[in-house]
C-alpha positions as CSV (number, residue, x, y, z in Angstrom):
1,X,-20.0,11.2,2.1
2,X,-21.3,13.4,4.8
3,X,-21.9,16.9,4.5
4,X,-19.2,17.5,7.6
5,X,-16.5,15.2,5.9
6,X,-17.9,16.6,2.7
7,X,-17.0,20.4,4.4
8,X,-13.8,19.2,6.1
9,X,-12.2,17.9,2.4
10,X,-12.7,21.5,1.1
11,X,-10.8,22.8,3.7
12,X,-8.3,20.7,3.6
13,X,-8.2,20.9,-0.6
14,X,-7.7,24.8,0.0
15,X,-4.5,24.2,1.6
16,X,-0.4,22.9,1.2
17,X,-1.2,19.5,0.2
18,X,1.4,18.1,2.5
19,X,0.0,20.5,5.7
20,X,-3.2,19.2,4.6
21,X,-2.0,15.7,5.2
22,X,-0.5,16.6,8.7
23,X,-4.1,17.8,9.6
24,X,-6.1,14.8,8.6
25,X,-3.3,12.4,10.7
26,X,-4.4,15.2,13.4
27,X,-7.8,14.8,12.5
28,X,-7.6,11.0,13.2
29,X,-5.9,11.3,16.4
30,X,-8.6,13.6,18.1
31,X,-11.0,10.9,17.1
32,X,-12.8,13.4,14.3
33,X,-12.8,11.2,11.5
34,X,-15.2,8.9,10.1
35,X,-15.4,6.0,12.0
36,X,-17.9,3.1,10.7
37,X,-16.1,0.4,13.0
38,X,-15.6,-3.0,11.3
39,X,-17.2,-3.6,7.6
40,X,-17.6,-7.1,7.2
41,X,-19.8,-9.7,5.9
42,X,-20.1,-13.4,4.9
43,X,-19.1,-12.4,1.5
44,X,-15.8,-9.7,2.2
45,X,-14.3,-11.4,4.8
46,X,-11.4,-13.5,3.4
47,X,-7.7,-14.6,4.5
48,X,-4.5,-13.1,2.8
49,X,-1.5,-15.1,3.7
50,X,-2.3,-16.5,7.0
51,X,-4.1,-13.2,8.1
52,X,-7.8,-13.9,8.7
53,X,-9.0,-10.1,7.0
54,X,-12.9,-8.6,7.9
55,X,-12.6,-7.5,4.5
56,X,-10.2,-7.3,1.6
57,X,-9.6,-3.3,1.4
58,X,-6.4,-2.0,3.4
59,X,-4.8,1.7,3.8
60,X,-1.7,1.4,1.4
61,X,2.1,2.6,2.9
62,X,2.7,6.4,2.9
63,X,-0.2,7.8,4.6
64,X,0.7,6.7,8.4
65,X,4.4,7.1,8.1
66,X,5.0,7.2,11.5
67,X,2.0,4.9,12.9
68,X,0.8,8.2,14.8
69,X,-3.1,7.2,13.8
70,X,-3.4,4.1,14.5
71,X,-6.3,4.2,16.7
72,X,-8.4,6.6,14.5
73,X,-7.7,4.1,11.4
74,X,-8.4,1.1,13.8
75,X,-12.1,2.6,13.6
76,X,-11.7,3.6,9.6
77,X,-13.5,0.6,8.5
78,X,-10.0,-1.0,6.9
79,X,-9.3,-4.3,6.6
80,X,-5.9,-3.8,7.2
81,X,-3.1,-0.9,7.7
82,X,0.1,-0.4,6.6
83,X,2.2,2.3,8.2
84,X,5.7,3.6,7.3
85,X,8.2,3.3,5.4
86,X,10.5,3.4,8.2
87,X,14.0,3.4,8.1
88,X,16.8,2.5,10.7
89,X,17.8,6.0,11.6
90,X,15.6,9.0,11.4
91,X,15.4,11.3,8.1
92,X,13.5,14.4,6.9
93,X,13.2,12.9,3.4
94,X,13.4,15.3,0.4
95,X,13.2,19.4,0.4
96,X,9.7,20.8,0.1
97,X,7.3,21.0,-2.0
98,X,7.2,17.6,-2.3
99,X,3.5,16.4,-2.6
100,X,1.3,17.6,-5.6
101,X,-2.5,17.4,-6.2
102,X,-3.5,16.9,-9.6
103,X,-7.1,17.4,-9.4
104,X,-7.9,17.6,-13.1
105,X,-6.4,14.1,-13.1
106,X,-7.1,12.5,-9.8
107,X,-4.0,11.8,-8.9
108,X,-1.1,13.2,-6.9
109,X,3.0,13.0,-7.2
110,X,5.1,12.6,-4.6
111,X,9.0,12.8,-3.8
112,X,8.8,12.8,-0.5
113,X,12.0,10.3,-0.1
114,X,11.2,8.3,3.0
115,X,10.9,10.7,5.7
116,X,10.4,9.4,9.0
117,X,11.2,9.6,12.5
118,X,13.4,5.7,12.5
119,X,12.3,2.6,13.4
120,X,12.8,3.2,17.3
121,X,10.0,5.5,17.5
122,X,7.5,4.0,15.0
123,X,8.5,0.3,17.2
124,X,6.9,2.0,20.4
125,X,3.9,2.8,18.6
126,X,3.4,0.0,17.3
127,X,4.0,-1.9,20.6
128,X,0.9,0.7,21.6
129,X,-1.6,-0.7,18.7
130,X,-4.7,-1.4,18.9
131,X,-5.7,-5.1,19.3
132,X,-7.6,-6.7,16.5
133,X,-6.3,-4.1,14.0
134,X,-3.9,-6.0,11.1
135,X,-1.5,-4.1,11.3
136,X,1.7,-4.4,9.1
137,X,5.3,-2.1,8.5
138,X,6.4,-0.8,5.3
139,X,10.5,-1.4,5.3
140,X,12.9,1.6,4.1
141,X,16.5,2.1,4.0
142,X,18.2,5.2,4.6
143,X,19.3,7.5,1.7
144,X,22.8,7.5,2.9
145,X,23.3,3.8,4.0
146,X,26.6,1.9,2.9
147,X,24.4,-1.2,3.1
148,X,20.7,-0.6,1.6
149,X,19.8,-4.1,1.5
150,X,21.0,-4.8,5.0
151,X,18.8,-1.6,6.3
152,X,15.7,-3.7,5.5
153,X,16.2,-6.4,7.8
154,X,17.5,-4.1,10.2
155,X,13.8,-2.7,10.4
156,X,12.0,-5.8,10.9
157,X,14.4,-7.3,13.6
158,X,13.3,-4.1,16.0
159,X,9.8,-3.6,14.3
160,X,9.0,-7.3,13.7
161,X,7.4,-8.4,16.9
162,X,5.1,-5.4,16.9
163,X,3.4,-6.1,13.5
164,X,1.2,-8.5,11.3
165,X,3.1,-8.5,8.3
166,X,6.0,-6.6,6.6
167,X,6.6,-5.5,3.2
168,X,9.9,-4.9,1.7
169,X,9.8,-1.8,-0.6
170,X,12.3,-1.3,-3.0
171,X,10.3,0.3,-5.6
172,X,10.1,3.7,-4.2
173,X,11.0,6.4,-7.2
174,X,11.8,9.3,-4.5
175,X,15.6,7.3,-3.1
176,X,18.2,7.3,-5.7
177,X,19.1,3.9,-6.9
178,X,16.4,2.2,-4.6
179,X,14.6,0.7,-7.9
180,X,17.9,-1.3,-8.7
181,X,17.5,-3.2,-5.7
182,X,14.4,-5.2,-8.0
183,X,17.3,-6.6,-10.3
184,X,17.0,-10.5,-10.1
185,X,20.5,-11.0,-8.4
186,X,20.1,-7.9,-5.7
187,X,16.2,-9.0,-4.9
188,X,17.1,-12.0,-4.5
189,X,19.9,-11.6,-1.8
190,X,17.7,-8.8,-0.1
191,X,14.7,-11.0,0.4
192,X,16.8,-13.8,1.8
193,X,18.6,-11.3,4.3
194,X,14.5,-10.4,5.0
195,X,13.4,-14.0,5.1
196,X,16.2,-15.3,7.3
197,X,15.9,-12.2,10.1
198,X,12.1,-13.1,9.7
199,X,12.6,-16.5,10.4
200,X,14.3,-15.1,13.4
201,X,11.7,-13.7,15.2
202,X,10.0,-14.9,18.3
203,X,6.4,-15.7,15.7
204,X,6.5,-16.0,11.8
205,X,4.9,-12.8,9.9
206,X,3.7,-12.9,6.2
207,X,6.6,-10.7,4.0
208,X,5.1,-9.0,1.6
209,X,7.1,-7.4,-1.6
210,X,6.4,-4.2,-3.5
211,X,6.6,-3.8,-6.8
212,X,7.1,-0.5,-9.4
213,X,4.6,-0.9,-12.2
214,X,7.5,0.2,-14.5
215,X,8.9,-2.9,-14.9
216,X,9.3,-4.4,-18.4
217,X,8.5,-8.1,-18.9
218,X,10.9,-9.8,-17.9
219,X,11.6,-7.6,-14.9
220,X,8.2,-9.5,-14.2
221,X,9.3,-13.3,-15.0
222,X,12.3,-11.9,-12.7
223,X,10.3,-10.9,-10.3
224,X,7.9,-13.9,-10.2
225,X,11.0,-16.3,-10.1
226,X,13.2,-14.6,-7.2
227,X,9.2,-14.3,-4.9
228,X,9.3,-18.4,-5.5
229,X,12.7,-19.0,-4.6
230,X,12.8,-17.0,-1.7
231,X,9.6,-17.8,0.2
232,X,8.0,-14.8,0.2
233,X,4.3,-14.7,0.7
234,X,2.4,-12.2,-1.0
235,X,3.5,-9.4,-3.8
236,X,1.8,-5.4,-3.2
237,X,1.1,-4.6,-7.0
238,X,2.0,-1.7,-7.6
239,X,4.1,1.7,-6.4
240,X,3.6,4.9,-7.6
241,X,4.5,5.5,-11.6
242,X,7.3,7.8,-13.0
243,X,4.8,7.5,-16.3
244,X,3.0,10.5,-17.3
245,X,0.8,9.8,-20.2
246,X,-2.3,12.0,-20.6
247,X,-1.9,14.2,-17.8
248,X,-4.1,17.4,-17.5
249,X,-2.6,19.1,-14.3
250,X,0.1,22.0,-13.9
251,X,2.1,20.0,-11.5
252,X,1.7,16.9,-14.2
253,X,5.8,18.2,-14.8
254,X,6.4,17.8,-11.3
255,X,9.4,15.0,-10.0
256,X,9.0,12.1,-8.5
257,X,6.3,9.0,-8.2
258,X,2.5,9.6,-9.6
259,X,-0.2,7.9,-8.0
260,X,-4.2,7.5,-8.3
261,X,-6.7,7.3,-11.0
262,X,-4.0,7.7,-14.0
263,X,-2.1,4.5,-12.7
264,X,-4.9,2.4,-12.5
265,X,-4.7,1.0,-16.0
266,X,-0.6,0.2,-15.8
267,X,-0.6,-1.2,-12.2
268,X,-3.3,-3.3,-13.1
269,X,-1.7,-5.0,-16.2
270,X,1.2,-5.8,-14.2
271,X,-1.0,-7.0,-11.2
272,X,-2.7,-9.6,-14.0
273,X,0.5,-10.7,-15.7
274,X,1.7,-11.6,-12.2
275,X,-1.0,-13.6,-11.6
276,X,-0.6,-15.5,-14.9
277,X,3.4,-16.0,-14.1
278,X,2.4,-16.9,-10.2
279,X,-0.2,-19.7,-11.5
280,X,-2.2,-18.3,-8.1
281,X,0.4,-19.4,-6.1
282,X,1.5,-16.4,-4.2
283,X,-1.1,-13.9,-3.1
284,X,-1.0,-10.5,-4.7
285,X,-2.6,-7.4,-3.2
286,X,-3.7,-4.8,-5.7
287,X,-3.0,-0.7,-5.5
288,X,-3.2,1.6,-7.6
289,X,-5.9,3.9,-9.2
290,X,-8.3,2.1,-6.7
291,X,-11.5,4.5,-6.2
292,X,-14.4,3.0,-6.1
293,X,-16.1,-0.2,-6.0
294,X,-15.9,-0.6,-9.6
295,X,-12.0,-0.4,-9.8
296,X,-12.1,-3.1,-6.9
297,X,-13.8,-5.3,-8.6
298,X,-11.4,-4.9,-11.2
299,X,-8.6,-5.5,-9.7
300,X,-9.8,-8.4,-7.6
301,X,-10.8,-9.8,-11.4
302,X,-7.4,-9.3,-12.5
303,X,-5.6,-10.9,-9.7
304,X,-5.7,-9.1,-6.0
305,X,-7.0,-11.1,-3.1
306,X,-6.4,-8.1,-1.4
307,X,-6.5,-4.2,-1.9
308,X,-5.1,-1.0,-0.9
309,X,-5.9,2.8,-1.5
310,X,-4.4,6.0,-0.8
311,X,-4.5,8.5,-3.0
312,X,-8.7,8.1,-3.1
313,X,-9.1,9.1,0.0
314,X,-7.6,13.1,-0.6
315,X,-10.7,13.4,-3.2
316,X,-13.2,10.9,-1.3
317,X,-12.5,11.0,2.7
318,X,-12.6,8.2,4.9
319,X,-16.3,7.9,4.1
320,X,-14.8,6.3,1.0
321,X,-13.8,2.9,3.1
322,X,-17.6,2.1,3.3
323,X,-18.8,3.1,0.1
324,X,-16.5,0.8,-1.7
325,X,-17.0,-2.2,0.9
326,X,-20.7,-2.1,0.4
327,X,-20.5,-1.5,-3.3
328,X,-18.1,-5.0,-3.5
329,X,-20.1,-6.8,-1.4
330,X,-23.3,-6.1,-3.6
331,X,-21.3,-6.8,-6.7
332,X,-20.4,-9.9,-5.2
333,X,-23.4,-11.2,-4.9
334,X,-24.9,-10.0,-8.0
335,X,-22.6,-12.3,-9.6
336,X,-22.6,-15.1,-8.1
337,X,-19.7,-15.2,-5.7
338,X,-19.6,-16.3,-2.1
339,X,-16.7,-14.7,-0.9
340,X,-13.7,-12.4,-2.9
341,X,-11.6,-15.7,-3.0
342,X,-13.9,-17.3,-5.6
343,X,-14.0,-14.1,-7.6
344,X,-9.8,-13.9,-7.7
345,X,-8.7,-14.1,-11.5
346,X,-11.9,-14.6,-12.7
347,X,-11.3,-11.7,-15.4
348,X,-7.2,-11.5,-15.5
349,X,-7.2,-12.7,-19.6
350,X,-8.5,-9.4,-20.2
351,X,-6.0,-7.6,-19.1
352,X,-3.5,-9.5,-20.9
Protein backbone atom coordinates (compact mmCIF):
# COMPACT_ATOMS: atom_id res chain seq x y z
CA UNK A 1 0.00 0.00 0.00
CA UNK A 2 1.27 3.46 -0.58
CA UNK A 3 1.89 5.91 1.85
CA UNK A 4 -0.91 8.37 0.00
CA UNK A 5 -3.60 5.51 -0.05
CA UNK A 6 -1.98 4.45 3.15
CA UNK A 7 -2.92 8.40 4.46
CA UNK A 8 -6.20 8.63 2.50
CA UNK A 9 -7.69 5.23 4.46
CA UNK A 10 -7.10 7.09 7.81
CA UNK A 11 -9.02 9.76 6.76
CA UNK A 12 -11.62 8.00 5.57
CA UNK A 13 -11.54 5.43 8.83
CA UNK A 14 -12.03 8.72 10.98
CA UNK A 15 -15.25 9.32 9.52
CA UNK A 16 -19.36 8.02 9.09
CA UNK A 17 -18.60 4.79 7.58
CA UNK A 18 -21.25 5.30 5.02
CA UNK A 19 -19.98 9.19 4.19
CA UNK A 20 -16.74 7.47 3.96
CA UNK A 21 -18.03 5.28 1.27
CA UNK A 22 -19.65 8.16 -0.71
CA UNK A 23 -16.02 9.77 -0.73
CA UNK A 24 -14.04 6.88 -2.02
CA UNK A 25 -16.93 6.35 -5.08
CA UNK A 26 -15.92 10.34 -5.29
CA UNK A 27 -12.47 9.46 -5.00
CA UNK A 28 -12.76 7.00 -8.06
CA UNK A 29 -14.55 9.32 -10.14
CA UNK A 30 -11.90 12.25 -10.01
CA UNK A 31 -9.51 9.59 -11.13
CA UNK A 32 -7.55 9.57 -7.46
CA UNK A 33 -7.51 6.07 -6.82
CA UNK A 34 -5.05 3.53 -7.34
CA UNK A 35 -4.97 2.59 -10.73
CA UNK A 36 -2.54 -0.49 -11.73
CA UNK A 37 -4.41 -0.98 -15.17
CA UNK A 38 -4.93 -4.66 -16.14
CA UNK A 39 -3.24 -7.56 -13.73
CA UNK A 40 -2.84 -10.46 -15.81
CA UNK A 41 -0.59 -13.20 -16.62
CA UNK A 42 -0.34 -16.64 -18.24
CA UNK A 43 -1.19 -18.20 -15.04
CA UNK A 44 -4.52 -15.74 -13.67
CA UNK A 45 -6.15 -15.30 -16.63
CA UNK A 46 -8.98 -17.78 -16.90
CA UNK A 47 -12.71 -17.97 -18.29
CA UNK A 48 -15.87 -17.95 -15.96
CA UNK A 49 -18.92 -18.92 -17.81
CA UNK A 50 -18.22 -17.87 -21.27
CA UNK A 51 -16.45 -14.63 -19.97
CA UNK A 52 -12.74 -14.72 -21.01
CA UNK A 53 -11.43 -12.89 -17.31
CA UNK A 54 -7.58 -11.16 -17.08
CA UNK A 55 -7.72 -12.57 -13.81
CA UNK A 56 -10.02 -14.33 -11.42
CA UNK A 57 -10.53 -11.49 -8.66
CA UNK A 58 -13.85 -9.23 -9.13
CA UNK A 59 -15.36 -6.19 -6.93
CA UNK A 60 -18.40 -8.05 -5.26
CA UNK A 61 -22.19 -6.19 -5.43
CA UNK A 62 -22.73 -3.27 -2.96
CA UNK A 63 -19.90 -1.09 -3.44
CA UNK A 64 -20.91 0.54 -6.90
CA UNK A 65 -24.64 0.58 -6.34
CA UNK A 66 -25.35 2.93 -8.82
CA UNK A 67 -22.40 2.15 -11.51
CA UNK A 68 -21.24 5.85 -10.77
CA UNK A 69 -17.38 4.53 -10.82
CA UNK A 70 -17.12 2.67 -13.37
CA UNK A 71 -14.33 4.19 -15.10
CA UNK A 72 -12.11 4.57 -11.95
CA UNK A 73 -12.71 0.61 -11.21
CA UNK A 74 -12.13 -0.01 -15.00
CA UNK A 75 -8.42 1.03 -13.96
CA UNK A 76 -8.63 -0.86 -10.37
CA UNK A 77 -6.84 -3.87 -11.53
CA UNK A 78 -10.31 -6.10 -11.23
CA UNK A 79 -11.07 -8.84 -13.21
CA UNK A 80 -14.44 -8.08 -13.15
CA UNK A 81 -17.23 -5.60 -11.55
CA UNK A 82 -20.36 -6.00 -10.31
CA UNK A 83 -22.49 -2.86 -9.64
CA UNK A 84 -25.98 -2.58 -8.05
CA UNK A 85 -28.41 -4.05 -6.64
CA UNK A 86 -30.75 -2.14 -8.61
CA UNK A 87 -34.27 -2.25 -8.44
CA UNK A 88 -37.22 -1.27 -10.87
CA UNK A 89 -38.12 1.98 -9.20
CA UNK A 90 -35.88 4.08 -7.12
CA UNK A 91 -35.55 3.65 -3.21
CA UNK A 92 -33.58 5.28 -0.30
CA UNK A 93 -33.16 1.77 1.30
CA UNK A 94 -33.24 1.66 5.17
CA UNK A 95 -33.00 4.65 7.88
CA UNK A 96 -29.50 5.63 8.85
CA UNK A 97 -26.96 4.42 10.49
CA UNK A 98 -26.94 1.62 8.50
CA UNK A 99 -23.19 0.55 7.84
CA UNK A 100 -20.86 -0.49 10.80
CA UNK A 101 -17.11 -0.92 10.94
CA UNK A 102 -16.02 -3.56 13.16
CA UNK A 103 -12.39 -2.99 13.21
CA UNK A 104 -11.41 -5.30 16.13
CA UNK A 105 -13.05 -7.92 13.82
CA UNK A 106 -12.45 -6.96 10.35
CA UNK A 107 -15.54 -6.93 9.31
CA UNK A 108 -18.48 -4.54 8.77
CA UNK A 109 -22.65 -4.95 9.00
CA UNK A 110 -24.86 -3.63 6.85
CA UNK A 111 -28.69 -2.98 6.56
CA UNK A 112 -28.65 -0.75 4.04
CA UNK A 113 -31.88 -2.51 2.23
CA UNK A 114 -31.27 -1.92 -1.44
CA UNK A 115 -30.95 1.67 -1.90
CA UNK A 116 -30.64 2.82 -5.28
CA UNK A 117 -31.55 5.31 -7.72
CA UNK A 118 -33.84 2.29 -10.23
CA UNK A 119 -32.80 0.61 -12.93
CA UNK A 120 -33.43 3.62 -15.50
CA UNK A 121 -30.54 5.50 -14.22
CA UNK A 122 -28.00 2.77 -13.45
CA UNK A 123 -29.16 1.46 -17.47
CA UNK A 124 -27.67 4.79 -18.85
CA UNK A 125 -24.55 4.23 -17.08
CA UNK A 126 -24.01 1.25 -17.95
CA UNK A 127 -24.81 2.05 -21.61
CA UNK A 128 -21.69 4.69 -20.82
CA UNK A 129 -19.17 1.80 -19.64
CA UNK A 130 -16.08 1.39 -20.39
CA UNK A 131 -15.12 -1.08 -23.13
CA UNK A 132 -13.14 -4.14 -22.11
CA UNK A 133 -14.35 -3.80 -18.53
CA UNK A 134 -16.63 -7.22 -17.53
CA UNK A 135 -19.04 -5.62 -16.32
CA UNK A 136 -22.18 -7.35 -14.70
CA UNK A 137 -25.66 -6.05 -12.67
CA UNK A 138 -26.65 -7.22 -9.38
CA UNK A 139 -30.79 -7.75 -9.61
CA UNK A 140 -33.08 -6.28 -6.59
CA UNK A 141 -36.61 -5.94 -6.12
CA UNK A 142 -38.34 -3.33 -4.45
CA UNK A 143 -39.26 -3.44 -0.76
CA UNK A 144 -42.82 -2.70 -1.50
CA UNK A 145 -43.45 -4.80 -4.72
CA UNK A 146 -46.67 -6.99 -5.02
CA UNK A 147 -44.59 -9.15 -7.35
CA UNK A 148 -40.82 -9.62 -5.91
CA UNK A 149 -39.97 -12.33 -8.20
CA UNK A 150 -41.32 -10.56 -11.24
CA UNK A 151 -39.07 -7.31 -10.19
CA UNK A 152 -35.96 -9.36 -11.10
CA UNK A 153 -36.67 -9.92 -14.56
CA UNK A 154 -37.93 -6.60 -14.81
CA UNK A 155 -34.22 -5.40 -14.20
CA UNK A 156 -32.49 -7.39 -16.63
CA UNK A 157 -35.06 -6.69 -19.59
CA UNK A 158 -33.98 -2.74 -19.38
CA UNK A 159 -30.44 -3.42 -17.87
CA UNK A 160 -29.65 -6.60 -19.88
CA UNK A 161 -28.17 -5.37 -23.03
CA UNK A 162 -25.83 -3.05 -21.18
CA UNK A 163 -24.03 -5.79 -19.10
CA UNK A 164 -21.80 -8.99 -19.14
CA UNK A 165 -23.58 -11.01 -16.83
CA UNK A 166 -26.37 -10.70 -14.20
CA UNK A 167 -26.90 -12.10 -10.82
CA UNK A 168 -30.05 -12.72 -9.22
CA UNK A 169 -29.88 -11.86 -5.44
CA UNK A 170 -32.24 -13.13 -3.17
CA UNK A 171 -30.20 -13.57 -0.30
CA UNK A 172 -30.01 -10.13 0.92
CA UNK A 173 -30.74 -10.07 4.94
CA UNK A 174 -31.55 -6.11 4.86
CA UNK A 175 -35.39 -6.71 2.63
CA UNK A 176 -37.94 -8.45 4.71
CA UNK A 177 -38.86 -11.83 3.42
CA UNK A 178 -36.24 -11.61 0.42
CA UNK A 179 -34.38 -14.81 1.85
CA UNK A 180 -37.71 -16.87 1.29
CA UNK A 181 -37.46 -16.36 -2.20
CA UNK A 182 -34.24 -19.30 -1.96
CA UNK A 183 -37.12 -21.93 -0.98
CA UNK A 184 -36.85 -24.77 -3.78
CA UNK A 185 -40.39 -24.04 -5.26
CA UNK A 186 -40.07 -19.91 -5.25
CA UNK A 187 -36.26 -20.17 -6.72
CA UNK A 188 -37.21 -22.19 -8.97
CA UNK A 189 -40.06 -20.14 -10.60
CA UNK A 190 -37.90 -16.87 -10.12
CA UNK A 191 -34.97 -18.23 -12.08
CA UNK A 192 -37.17 -19.42 -14.82
CA UNK A 193 -38.96 -15.86 -15.07
CA UNK A 194 -34.94 -14.73 -15.20
CA UNK A 195 -33.81 -17.37 -17.66
CA UNK A 196 -36.75 -16.90 -20.07
CA UNK A 197 -36.45 -12.76 -20.14
CA UNK A 198 -32.65 -13.64 -20.56
CA UNK A 199 -33.25 -15.72 -23.30
CA UNK A 200 -35.06 -12.75 -24.60
CA UNK A 201 -32.47 -10.47 -25.08
CA UNK A 202 -30.89 -9.37 -28.26
CA UNK A 203 -27.28 -11.59 -26.92
CA UNK A 204 -27.17 -14.36 -24.18
CA UNK A 205 -25.54 -13.15 -20.75
CA UNK A 206 -24.22 -15.71 -18.05
CA UNK A 207 -26.96 -15.50 -14.89
CA UNK A 208 -25.36 -15.81 -11.98
CA UNK A 209 -27.20 -16.70 -8.45
CA UNK A 210 -26.39 -15.50 -4.97
CA UNK A 211 -26.52 -17.46 -2.23
CA UNK A 212 -26.84 -16.61 1.92
CA UNK A 213 -24.26 -18.79 3.67
CA UNK A 214 -27.03 -19.47 6.21
CA UNK A 215 -28.52 -22.05 4.57
CA UNK A 216 -28.81 -25.52 6.25
CA UNK A 217 -27.99 -28.67 4.11
CA UNK A 218 -30.54 -29.28 2.40
CA UNK A 219 -31.29 -25.69 1.59
CA UNK A 220 -27.93 -26.58 -0.29
CA UNK A 221 -29.06 -29.99 -2.13
CA UNK A 222 -32.12 -27.49 -2.93
CA UNK A 223 -30.14 -25.08 -4.12
CA UNK A 224 -27.82 -27.24 -6.24
CA UNK A 225 -30.96 -29.06 -7.80
CA UNK A 226 -33.27 -25.86 -8.73
CA UNK A 227 -29.31 -24.13 -10.46
CA UNK A 228 -29.42 -27.55 -12.68
CA UNK A 229 -32.88 -27.55 -13.63
CA UNK A 230 -33.03 -24.04 -14.52
CA UNK A 231 -29.95 -23.37 -16.59
CA UNK A 232 -28.28 -21.11 -14.67
CA UNK A 233 -24.66 -20.66 -15.08
CA UNK A 234 -22.64 -19.84 -12.25
CA UNK A 235 -23.58 -19.65 -8.30
CA UNK A 236 -21.84 -16.15 -6.13
CA UNK A 237 -20.95 -18.13 -2.78
CA UNK A 238 -21.87 -16.32 -0.32
CA UNK A 239 -23.92 -12.96 0.99
CA UNK A 240 -23.29 -11.37 3.97
CA UNK A 241 -24.11 -13.58 7.45
CA UNK A 242 -26.78 -12.79 10.07
CA UNK A 243 -24.22 -15.12 12.34
CA UNK A 244 -22.32 -13.46 14.98
CA UNK A 245 -20.07 -15.92 16.67
CA UNK A 246 -16.83 -14.47 18.29
CA UNK A 247 -17.33 -11.00 17.57
CA UNK A 248 -15.13 -8.37 19.40
CA UNK A 249 -16.67 -5.00 18.10
CA UNK A 250 -19.36 -2.58 19.91
CA UNK A 251 -21.45 -2.56 16.83
CA UNK A 252 -20.98 -6.62 16.82
CA UNK A 253 -25.09 -6.13 18.22
CA UNK A 254 -25.79 -4.11 15.41
CA UNK A 255 -28.87 -5.36 12.69
CA UNK A 256 -28.60 -6.56 9.62
CA UNK A 257 -25.90 -8.74 7.23
CA UNK A 258 -22.11 -9.13 8.52
CA UNK A 259 -19.50 -9.35 6.18
CA UNK A 260 -15.45 -9.77 5.97
CA UNK A 261 -12.84 -11.67 7.78
CA UNK A 262 -15.43 -13.43 10.39
CA UNK A 263 -17.48 -14.94 7.41
CA UNK A 264 -14.68 -16.34 5.76
CA UNK A 265 -14.77 -19.72 7.46
CA UNK A 266 -18.97 -20.25 6.96
CA UNK A 267 -19.03 -18.91 3.31
CA UNK A 268 -16.38 -21.07 2.45
CA UNK A 269 -17.94 -24.45 3.77
CA UNK A 270 -20.87 -23.72 1.89
CA UNK A 271 -18.83 -22.63 -1.28
CA UNK A 272 -17.04 -26.45 -0.91
CA UNK A 273 -20.22 -28.40 -0.21
CA UNK A 274 -21.52 -26.80 -3.46
CA UNK A 275 -18.87 -27.84 -5.29
CA UNK A 276 -19.19 -31.51 -4.10
CA UNK A 277 -23.27 -31.33 -4.86
CA UNK A 278 -22.33 -29.52 -8.39
CA UNK A 279 -19.75 -32.43 -9.34
CA UNK A 280 -17.87 -29.10 -11.12
CA UNK A 281 -20.51 -28.66 -13.17
CA UNK A 282 -21.63 -25.16 -12.64
CA UNK A 283 -19.03 -22.57 -11.90
CA UNK A 284 -19.07 -21.04 -8.43
CA UNK A 285 -17.50 -17.67 -7.56
CA UNK A 286 -16.24 -17.35 -4.09
CA UNK A 287 -16.92 -14.13 -1.51
CA UNK A 288 -16.62 -13.76 1.62
CA UNK A 289 -13.80 -13.05 4.18
CA UNK A 290 -11.52 -12.74 1.02
CA UNK A 291 -8.27 -10.61 2.19
CA UNK A 292 -5.38 -11.63 1.03
CA UNK A 293 -3.80 -13.93 -1.30
CA UNK A 294 -3.88 -16.54 1.20
CA UNK A 295 -7.70 -16.65 1.64
CA UNK A 296 -7.83 -16.73 -2.30
CA UNK A 297 -6.11 -19.47 -2.54
CA UNK A 298 -8.32 -20.98 -0.26
CA UNK A 299 -11.27 -20.42 -1.69
CA UNK A 300 -10.14 -21.26 -5.26
CA UNK A 301 -8.99 -24.80 -3.30
CA UNK A 302 -12.39 -25.14 -2.01
CA UNK A 303 -14.28 -24.50 -5.13
CA UNK A 304 -14.33 -20.76 -6.76
CA UNK A 305 -13.15 -20.31 -10.28
CA UNK A 306 -13.74 -17.00 -9.54
CA UNK A 307 -13.60 -14.35 -6.59
CA UNK A 308 -14.95 -11.29 -5.18
CA UNK A 309 -14.11 -8.89 -2.29
CA UNK A 310 -15.53 -5.97 -0.70
CA UNK A 311 -15.36 -5.52 2.68
CA UNK A 312 -11.10 -5.83 2.33
CA UNK A 313 -10.85 -3.05 0.59
CA UNK A 314 -12.27 -0.49 3.72
CA UNK A 315 -9.02 -1.94 5.77
CA UNK A 316 -6.64 -2.58 2.62
CA UNK A 317 -7.46 0.21 -0.31
CA UNK A 318 -7.54 -0.54 -3.81
CA UNK A 319 -3.83 -1.19 -3.59
CA UNK A 320 -5.24 -4.44 -2.17
CA UNK A 321 -6.38 -5.70 -5.98
CA UNK A 322 -2.52 -6.04 -6.77
CA UNK A 323 -1.22 -7.35 -3.77
CA UNK A 324 -3.47 -10.34 -3.82
CA UNK A 325 -3.12 -10.95 -7.78
CA UNK A 326 0.52 -11.13 -7.50
CA UNK A 327 0.49 -13.11 -4.32
CA UNK A 328 -1.95 -15.92 -6.38
CA UNK A 329 -0.06 -15.82 -9.15
CA UNK A 330 3.24 -16.73 -7.20
CA UNK A 331 1.34 -19.37 -5.24
CA UNK A 332 0.33 -20.66 -8.37
CA UNK A 333 3.29 -21.41 -9.56
CA UNK A 334 4.89 -22.54 -6.53
CA UNK A 335 2.70 -25.36 -6.69
CA UNK A 336 2.56 -26.44 -9.70
CA UNK A 337 -0.42 -25.01 -11.52
CA UNK A 338 -0.64 -23.52 -14.88
CA UNK A 339 -3.61 -21.49 -14.61
CA UNK A 340 -6.42 -21.12 -11.46
CA UNK A 341 -8.63 -23.68 -13.53
CA UNK A 342 -6.25 -26.63 -12.72
CA UNK A 343 -6.03 -25.49 -9.12
CA UNK A 344 -10.27 -25.42 -8.76
CA UNK A 345 -11.23 -28.09 -5.93
CA UNK A 346 -7.91 -29.25 -5.55
CA UNK A 347 -8.39 -28.86 -1.53
CA UNK A 348 -12.48 -28.77 -1.25
CA UNK A 349 -12.43 -32.41 1.04
CA UNK A 350 -10.99 -30.31 3.63
CA UNK A 351 -13.54 -28.21 4.15
CA UNK A 352 -16.02 -30.82 4.31
Amino acid sequence: MSVLERVGLALLRGVDPERAHGLAIRALQAGLAPAPGPITSDRLACRLAGLDLPNPLGLAAGFDKNAEALSGLARAGFGFVEVGAATPRPQPGNPRPRLFRLTEDRAAINRFGFNNEGMEAIAARLAQRPRGMVTGLNLGANKDSEDRAGDFATVLAHCGPHVDFATVNVSSPNTEKLRDLQGKDALAALLAGVMATRDGLDRGIPIFLKIAPDLDDQGLVDVADVARATGIDGIIATNTTLARDGLRSAHAGEAGGLSGRPVFDRATRVLARLSQLTGGDIPLIGVGGVEDAETAWQKIRAGASALQLYTALVYGGLGLVREILEGLDARLGEEGFASVAEAVGTGRDAWL
